[in-house]
VEXDREN-2710 file (C-alpha; in Angstrom, 1 decimal):
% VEXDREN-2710
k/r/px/py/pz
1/UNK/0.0/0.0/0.0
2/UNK/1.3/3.5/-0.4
3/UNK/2.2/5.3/2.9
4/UNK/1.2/8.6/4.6
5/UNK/3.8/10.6/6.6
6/UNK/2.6/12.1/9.6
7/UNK/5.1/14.5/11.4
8/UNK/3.9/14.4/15.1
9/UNK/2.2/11.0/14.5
10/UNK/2.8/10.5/18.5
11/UNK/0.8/13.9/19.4
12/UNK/-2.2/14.7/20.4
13/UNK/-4.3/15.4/16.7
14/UNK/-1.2/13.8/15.0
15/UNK/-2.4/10.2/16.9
16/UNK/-5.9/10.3/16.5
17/UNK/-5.1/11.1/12.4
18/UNK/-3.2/8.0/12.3
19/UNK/-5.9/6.2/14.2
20/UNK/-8.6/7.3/11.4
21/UNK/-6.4/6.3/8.7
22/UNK/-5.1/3.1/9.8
23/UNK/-8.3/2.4/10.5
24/UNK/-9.3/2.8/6.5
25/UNK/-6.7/0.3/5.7
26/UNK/-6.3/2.4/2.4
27/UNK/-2.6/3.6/3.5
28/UNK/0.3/2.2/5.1
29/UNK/1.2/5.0/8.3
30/UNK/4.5/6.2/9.4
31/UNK/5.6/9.1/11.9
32/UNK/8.3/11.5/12.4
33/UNK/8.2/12.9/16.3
34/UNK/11.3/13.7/18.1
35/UNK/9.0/13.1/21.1
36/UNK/10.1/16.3/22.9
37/UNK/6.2/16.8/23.9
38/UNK/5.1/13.2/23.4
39/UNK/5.4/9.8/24.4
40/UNK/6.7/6.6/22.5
41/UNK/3.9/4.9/24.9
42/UNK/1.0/6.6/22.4
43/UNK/2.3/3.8/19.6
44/UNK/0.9/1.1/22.3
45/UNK/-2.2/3.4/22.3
46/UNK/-2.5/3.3/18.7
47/UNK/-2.2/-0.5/18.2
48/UNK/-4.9/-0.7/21.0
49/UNK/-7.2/1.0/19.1
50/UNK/-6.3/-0.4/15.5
51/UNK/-4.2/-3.7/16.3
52/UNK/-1.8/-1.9/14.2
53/UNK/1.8/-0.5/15.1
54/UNK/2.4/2.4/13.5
55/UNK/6.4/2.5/13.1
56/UNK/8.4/6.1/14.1
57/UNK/11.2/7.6/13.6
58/UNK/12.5/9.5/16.8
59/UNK/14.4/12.3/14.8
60/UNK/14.0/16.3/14.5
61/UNK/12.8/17.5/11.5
62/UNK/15.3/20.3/12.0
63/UNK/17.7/18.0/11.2
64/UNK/17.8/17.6/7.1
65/UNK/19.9/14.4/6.3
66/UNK/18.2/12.5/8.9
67/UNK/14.6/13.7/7.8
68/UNK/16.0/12.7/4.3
69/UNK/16.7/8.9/5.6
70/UNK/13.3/8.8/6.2
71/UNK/12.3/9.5/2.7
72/UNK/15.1/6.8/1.7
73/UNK/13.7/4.2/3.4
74/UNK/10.4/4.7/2.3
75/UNK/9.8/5.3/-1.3
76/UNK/6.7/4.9/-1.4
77/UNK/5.4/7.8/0.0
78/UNK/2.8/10.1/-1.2
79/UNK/1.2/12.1/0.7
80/UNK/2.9/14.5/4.2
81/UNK/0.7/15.4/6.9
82/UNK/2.6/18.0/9.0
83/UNK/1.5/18.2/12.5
84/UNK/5.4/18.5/14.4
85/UNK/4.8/21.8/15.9
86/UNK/5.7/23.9/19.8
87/UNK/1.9/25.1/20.1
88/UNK/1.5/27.1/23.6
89/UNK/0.7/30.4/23.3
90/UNK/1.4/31.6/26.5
91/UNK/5.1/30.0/25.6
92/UNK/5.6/31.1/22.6
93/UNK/5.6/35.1/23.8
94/UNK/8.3/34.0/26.5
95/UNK/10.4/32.6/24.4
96/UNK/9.7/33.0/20.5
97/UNK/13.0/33.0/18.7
98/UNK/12.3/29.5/20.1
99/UNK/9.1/29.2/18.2
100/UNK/10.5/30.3/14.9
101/UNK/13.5/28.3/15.1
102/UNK/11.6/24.7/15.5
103/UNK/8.2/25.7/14.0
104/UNK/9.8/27.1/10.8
105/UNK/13.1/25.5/10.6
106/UNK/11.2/22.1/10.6
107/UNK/8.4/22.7/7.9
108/UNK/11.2/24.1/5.4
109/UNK/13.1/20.9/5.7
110/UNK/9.7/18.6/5.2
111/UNK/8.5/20.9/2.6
112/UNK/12.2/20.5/0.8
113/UNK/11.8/16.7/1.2
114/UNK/8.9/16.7/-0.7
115/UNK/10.2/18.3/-3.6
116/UNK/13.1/16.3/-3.6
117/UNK/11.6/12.9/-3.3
118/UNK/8.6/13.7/-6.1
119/UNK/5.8/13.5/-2.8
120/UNK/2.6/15.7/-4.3
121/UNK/0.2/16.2/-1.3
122/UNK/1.1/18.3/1.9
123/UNK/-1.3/18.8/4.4
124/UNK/-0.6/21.5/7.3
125/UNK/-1.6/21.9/10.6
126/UNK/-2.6/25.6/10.8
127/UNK/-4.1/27.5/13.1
128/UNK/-7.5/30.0/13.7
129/UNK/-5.0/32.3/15.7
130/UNK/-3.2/33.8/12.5
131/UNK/-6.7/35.8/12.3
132/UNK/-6.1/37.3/15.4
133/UNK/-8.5/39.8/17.1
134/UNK/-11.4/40.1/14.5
135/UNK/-14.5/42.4/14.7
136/UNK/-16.4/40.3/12.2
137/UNK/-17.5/37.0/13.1
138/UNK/-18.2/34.2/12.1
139/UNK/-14.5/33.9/10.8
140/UNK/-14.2/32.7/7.1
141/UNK/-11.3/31.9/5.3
142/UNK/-11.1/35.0/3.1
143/UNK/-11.7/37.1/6.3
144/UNK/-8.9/40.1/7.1
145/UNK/-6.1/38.9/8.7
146/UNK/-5.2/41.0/11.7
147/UNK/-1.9/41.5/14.0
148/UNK/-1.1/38.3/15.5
149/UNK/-1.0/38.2/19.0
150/UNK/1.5/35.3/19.6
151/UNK/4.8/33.9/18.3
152/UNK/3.2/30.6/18.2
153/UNK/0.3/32.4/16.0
154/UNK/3.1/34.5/13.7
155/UNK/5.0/30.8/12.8
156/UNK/1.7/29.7/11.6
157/UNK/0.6/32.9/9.7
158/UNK/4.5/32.5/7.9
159/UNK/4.0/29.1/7.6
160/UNK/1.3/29.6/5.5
161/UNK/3.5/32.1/3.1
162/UNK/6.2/29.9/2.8
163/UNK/3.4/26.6/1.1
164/UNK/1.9/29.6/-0.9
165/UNK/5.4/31.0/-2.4
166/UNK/6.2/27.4/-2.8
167/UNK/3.2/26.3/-4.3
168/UNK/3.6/28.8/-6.3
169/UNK/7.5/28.0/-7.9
170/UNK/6.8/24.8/-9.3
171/UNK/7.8/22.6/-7.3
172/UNK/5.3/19.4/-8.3
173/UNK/3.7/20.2/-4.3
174/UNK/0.5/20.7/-3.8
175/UNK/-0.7/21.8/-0.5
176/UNK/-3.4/22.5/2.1
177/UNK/-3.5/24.1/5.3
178/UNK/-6.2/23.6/7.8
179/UNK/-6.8/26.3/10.3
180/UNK/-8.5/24.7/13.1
181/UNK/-10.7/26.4/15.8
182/UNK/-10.5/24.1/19.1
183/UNK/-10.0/20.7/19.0
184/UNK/-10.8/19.2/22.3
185/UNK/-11.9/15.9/23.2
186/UNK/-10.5/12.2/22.9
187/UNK/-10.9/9.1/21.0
188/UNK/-14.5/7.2/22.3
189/UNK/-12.6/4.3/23.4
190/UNK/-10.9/6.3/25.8
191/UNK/-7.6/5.3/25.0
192/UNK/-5.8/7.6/23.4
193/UNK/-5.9/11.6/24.4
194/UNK/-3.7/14.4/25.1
195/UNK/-0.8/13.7/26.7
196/UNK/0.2/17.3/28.4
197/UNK/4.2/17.2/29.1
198/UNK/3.7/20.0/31.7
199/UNK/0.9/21.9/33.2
200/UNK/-1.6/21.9/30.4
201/UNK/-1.8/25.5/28.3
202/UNK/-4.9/24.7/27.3
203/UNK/-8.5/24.5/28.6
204/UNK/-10.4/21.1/28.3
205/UNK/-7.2/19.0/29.8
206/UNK/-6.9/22.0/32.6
207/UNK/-10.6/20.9/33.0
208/UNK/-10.1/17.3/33.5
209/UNK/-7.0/18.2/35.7
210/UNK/-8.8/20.0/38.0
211/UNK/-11.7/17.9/38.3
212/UNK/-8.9/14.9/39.3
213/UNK/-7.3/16.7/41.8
214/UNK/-4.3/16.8/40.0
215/UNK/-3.9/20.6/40.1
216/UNK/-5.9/22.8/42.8
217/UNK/-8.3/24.5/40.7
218/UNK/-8.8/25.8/37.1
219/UNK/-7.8/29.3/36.3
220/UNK/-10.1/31.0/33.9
221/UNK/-8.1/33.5/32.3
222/UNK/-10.1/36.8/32.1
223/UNK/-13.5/37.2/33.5
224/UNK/-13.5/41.3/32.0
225/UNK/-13.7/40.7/28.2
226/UNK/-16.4/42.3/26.0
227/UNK/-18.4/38.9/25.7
228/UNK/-21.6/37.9/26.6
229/UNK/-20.4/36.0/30.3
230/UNK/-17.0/38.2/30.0
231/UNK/-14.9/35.0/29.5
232/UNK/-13.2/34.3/26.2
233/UNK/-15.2/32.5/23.3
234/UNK/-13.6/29.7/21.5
235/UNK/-15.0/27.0/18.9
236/UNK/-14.0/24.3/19.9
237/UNK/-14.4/20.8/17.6
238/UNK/-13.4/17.2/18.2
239/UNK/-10.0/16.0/17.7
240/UNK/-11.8/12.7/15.6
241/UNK/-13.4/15.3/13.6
242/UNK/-10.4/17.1/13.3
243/UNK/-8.5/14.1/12.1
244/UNK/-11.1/13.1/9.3
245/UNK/-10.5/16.7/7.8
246/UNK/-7.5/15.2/7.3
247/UNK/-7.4/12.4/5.4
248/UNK/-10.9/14.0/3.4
249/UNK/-8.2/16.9/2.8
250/UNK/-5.5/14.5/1.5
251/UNK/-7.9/13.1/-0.9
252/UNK/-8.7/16.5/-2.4
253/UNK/-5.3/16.9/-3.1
254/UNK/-5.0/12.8/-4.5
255/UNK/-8.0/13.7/-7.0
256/UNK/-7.1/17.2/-7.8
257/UNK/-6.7/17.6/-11.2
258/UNK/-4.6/20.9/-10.7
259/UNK/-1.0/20.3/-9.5
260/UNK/0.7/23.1/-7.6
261/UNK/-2.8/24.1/-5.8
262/UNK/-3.1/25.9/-2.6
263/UNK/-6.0/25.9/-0.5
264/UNK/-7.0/27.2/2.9
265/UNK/-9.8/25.5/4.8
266/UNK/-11.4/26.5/8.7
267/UNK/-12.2/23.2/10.6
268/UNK/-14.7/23.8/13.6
269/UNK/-18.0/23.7/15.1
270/UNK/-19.2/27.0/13.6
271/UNK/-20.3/27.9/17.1
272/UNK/-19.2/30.1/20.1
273/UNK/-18.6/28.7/23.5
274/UNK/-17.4/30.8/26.4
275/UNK/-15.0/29.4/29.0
276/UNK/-17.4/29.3/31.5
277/UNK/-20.5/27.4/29.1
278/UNK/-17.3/25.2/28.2
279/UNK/-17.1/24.5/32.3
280/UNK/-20.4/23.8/32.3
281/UNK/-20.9/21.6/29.8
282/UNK/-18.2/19.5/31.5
283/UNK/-20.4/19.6/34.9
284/UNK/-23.5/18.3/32.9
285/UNK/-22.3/15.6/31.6
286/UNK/-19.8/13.9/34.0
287/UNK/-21.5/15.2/37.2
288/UNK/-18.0/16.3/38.6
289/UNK/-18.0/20.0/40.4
290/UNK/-15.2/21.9/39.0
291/UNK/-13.0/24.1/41.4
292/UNK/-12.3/27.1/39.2
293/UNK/-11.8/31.1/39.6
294/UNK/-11.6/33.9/37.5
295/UNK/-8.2/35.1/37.2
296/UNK/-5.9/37.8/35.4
297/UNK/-6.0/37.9/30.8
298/UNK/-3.4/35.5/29.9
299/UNK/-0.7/37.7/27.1
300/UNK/-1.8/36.2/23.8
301/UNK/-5.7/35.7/24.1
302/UNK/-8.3/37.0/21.6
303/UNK/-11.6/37.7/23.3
304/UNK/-13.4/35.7/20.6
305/UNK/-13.5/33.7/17.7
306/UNK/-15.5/31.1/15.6
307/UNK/-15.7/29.5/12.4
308/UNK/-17.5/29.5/8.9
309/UNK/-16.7/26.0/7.6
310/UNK/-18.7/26.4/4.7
311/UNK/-16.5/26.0/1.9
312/UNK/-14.9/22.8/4.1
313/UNK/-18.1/21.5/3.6
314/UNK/-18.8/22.4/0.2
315/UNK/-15.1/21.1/-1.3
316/UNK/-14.0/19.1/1.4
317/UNK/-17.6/17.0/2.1
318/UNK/-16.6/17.6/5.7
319/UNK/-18.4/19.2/8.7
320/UNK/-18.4/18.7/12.5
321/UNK/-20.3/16.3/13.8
322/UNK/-19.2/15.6/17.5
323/UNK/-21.3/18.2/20.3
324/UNK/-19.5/20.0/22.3
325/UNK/-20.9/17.4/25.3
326/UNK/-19.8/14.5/23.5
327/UNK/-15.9/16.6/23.7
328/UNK/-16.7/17.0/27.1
329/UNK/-17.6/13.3/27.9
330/UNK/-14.6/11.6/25.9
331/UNK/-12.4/13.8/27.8
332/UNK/-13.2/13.1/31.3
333/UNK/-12.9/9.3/30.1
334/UNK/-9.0/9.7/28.8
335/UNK/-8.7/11.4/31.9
336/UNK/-10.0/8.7/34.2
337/UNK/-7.7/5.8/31.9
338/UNK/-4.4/8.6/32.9
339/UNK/-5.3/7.8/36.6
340/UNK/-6.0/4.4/35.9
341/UNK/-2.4/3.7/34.6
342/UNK/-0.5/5.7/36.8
343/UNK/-2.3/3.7/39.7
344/UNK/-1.4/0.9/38.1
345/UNK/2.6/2.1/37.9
346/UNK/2.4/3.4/41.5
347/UNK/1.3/-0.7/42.4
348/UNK/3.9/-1.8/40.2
349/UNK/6.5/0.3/41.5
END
């Protein structure tokens, strides 16, 4: 069969995006992750799930000749979905020329790859925060672009110029970036998840956290915005959903009969949640009480943001399907099989 690349095949989207394809059994699945905010244990996951081990290649795409190797040794690749990313905002502004560096650096040297070794189809992994603070909502692809208010948001917004000048030279590539909104959630079985490194950035696994009692309370960042509860409003989407944009995404690019195309696609729900509907969602449908208080803005917020995903629909045949309880509920369940193994590695310590 031919084979998909996935960079960040051991992270949290990058995972469930194998999952879904190895699950078609149309493509052999390989990974690059230098597993610097991942773990080698989420291969295990992925058999789990599929009963099939997805093989990867602990290198950093920073490094050229070694991401080269990996194009050696499998020729038969034709299609690159990139996902190897440093993705907290809050990060990012403390230490950006770290940002650019890994973000950038790596994406140049798959993107070269691909030219070099005749692979056609290059998915990205962009981001809603290259629009920034926008007055007009819902957000659509053609929408303004404003002034980015993080590193992390600026490697994606650049990252996005480099595939468009490329595209645009020639080079046999054709490519798609996907700007998701949220993407929250885990698989149904409740094995596979998001795996935070550190304290979690982000708000679902901060959630889950809290409600375990493995960190006091959750912060809410901002209680003062212009918003209808004054908490920030995100769309947020299911990583599943997120990962069938994918592979619908790669075969738009497989059937295109255009070479050299660029396209831009949002991926989310289409709909606003604030923090604290987010927080209550999770109450409703596990039944936990969530210890949480309204804290100080967090440097590299926008107030609020949500998708059109119209023209995702319309080319891609793909829309959202997953409710923003079902996120909730598939959550809470990775988060009870997390305790679950670390009780079991505490007994078997």
């Amino acid at each position: 069969m031919p084979t998909i690349l996935i960079t960040g095949g051991c992270g949290y989207i990058g995972s469930h995006t194998a999952i879904e394809l190895l699950n078609e059994n149309r493509f052999d699945v390989i990974s690059i992750d230098n597993l610097s905010h991942s773990t080698e244990r989420t291969l295990e996951r992925i058999e789990a799930i599929t009963g099939k081990r997805m093989l990867n290649y602990a290198i950093d795409l920073r490094e050229l000749e070694a991401t080269r190797m990996v194009f050696e040794a499998h020729n038969d690749i034709v299609g690159v979905i990139h996902f190897a990313a440093l993705k907290s905002v809050a990060e990012s502004v403390n230490v950006p020329l770290t940002y650019y560096d890994n973000n950038l650096g790596g994406l140049i040297n798959i993107l070269r790859c691909c030219a070099e070794y005749g692979v056609a189809n290059f998915i990205f992994s962009s981001s809603c925060s290259i629009y920034g603070n926008i007055s007009q909502l819902p957000v659509k692809e053609d929408s303004p672009v404003n002034k980015v208010e993080s590193p992390y948001a600026n490697t994606k917004l650049i990252g996005e110029q480099i595939m468009q000048d490329f595209c645009r030279a020639g080079k046999a590539v054709s490519c798609v970036s996907l700007r998701y909104f949220n993407p929250v959630g885990a698989h149904t079985s409740g094995l596979n998840g998001e795996v935070p490194s550190n304290r979690p950035n982000n708000l679902v696994p901060m959630i889950t956290q809290a409600a375990a009692g493995l960190i006091p309370r959750l912060t809410v960042y901002g209680g003062d915005y212009p918003t209808r509860d004054g908490t920030c409003i995100r769309d947020y989407v299911h990583v599943t959903d997120i990962a069938i944009a994918h592979i619908k995404a790669l075969d738009y690019l497989m059937h295109a009969s255009q070479k050299n195309l660029y396209e831009v696609f949002n991926l989310g729900s289409g709909k606003g949640v604030s923090v604290l509907e987010a927080i209550e969602a999770f109450q409703r449908v596990t039944g936990q009480q969530l210890p949480y208080h309204i804290g100080p803005r967090r440097a590299g917020d926008v107030q609020a943001i949500y998708s059109d995903c119209s023209k995702a629909r319309k080319q891609l045949g793909w829309t959202a399907t997953r409710s923003i309880d079902d996120m909730m509920a598939s959550a809470w369940k990775w988060q009870q099989t997390l305790l679950h193994e670390q009780q079991q590695l505490f007994i078997e310590g």
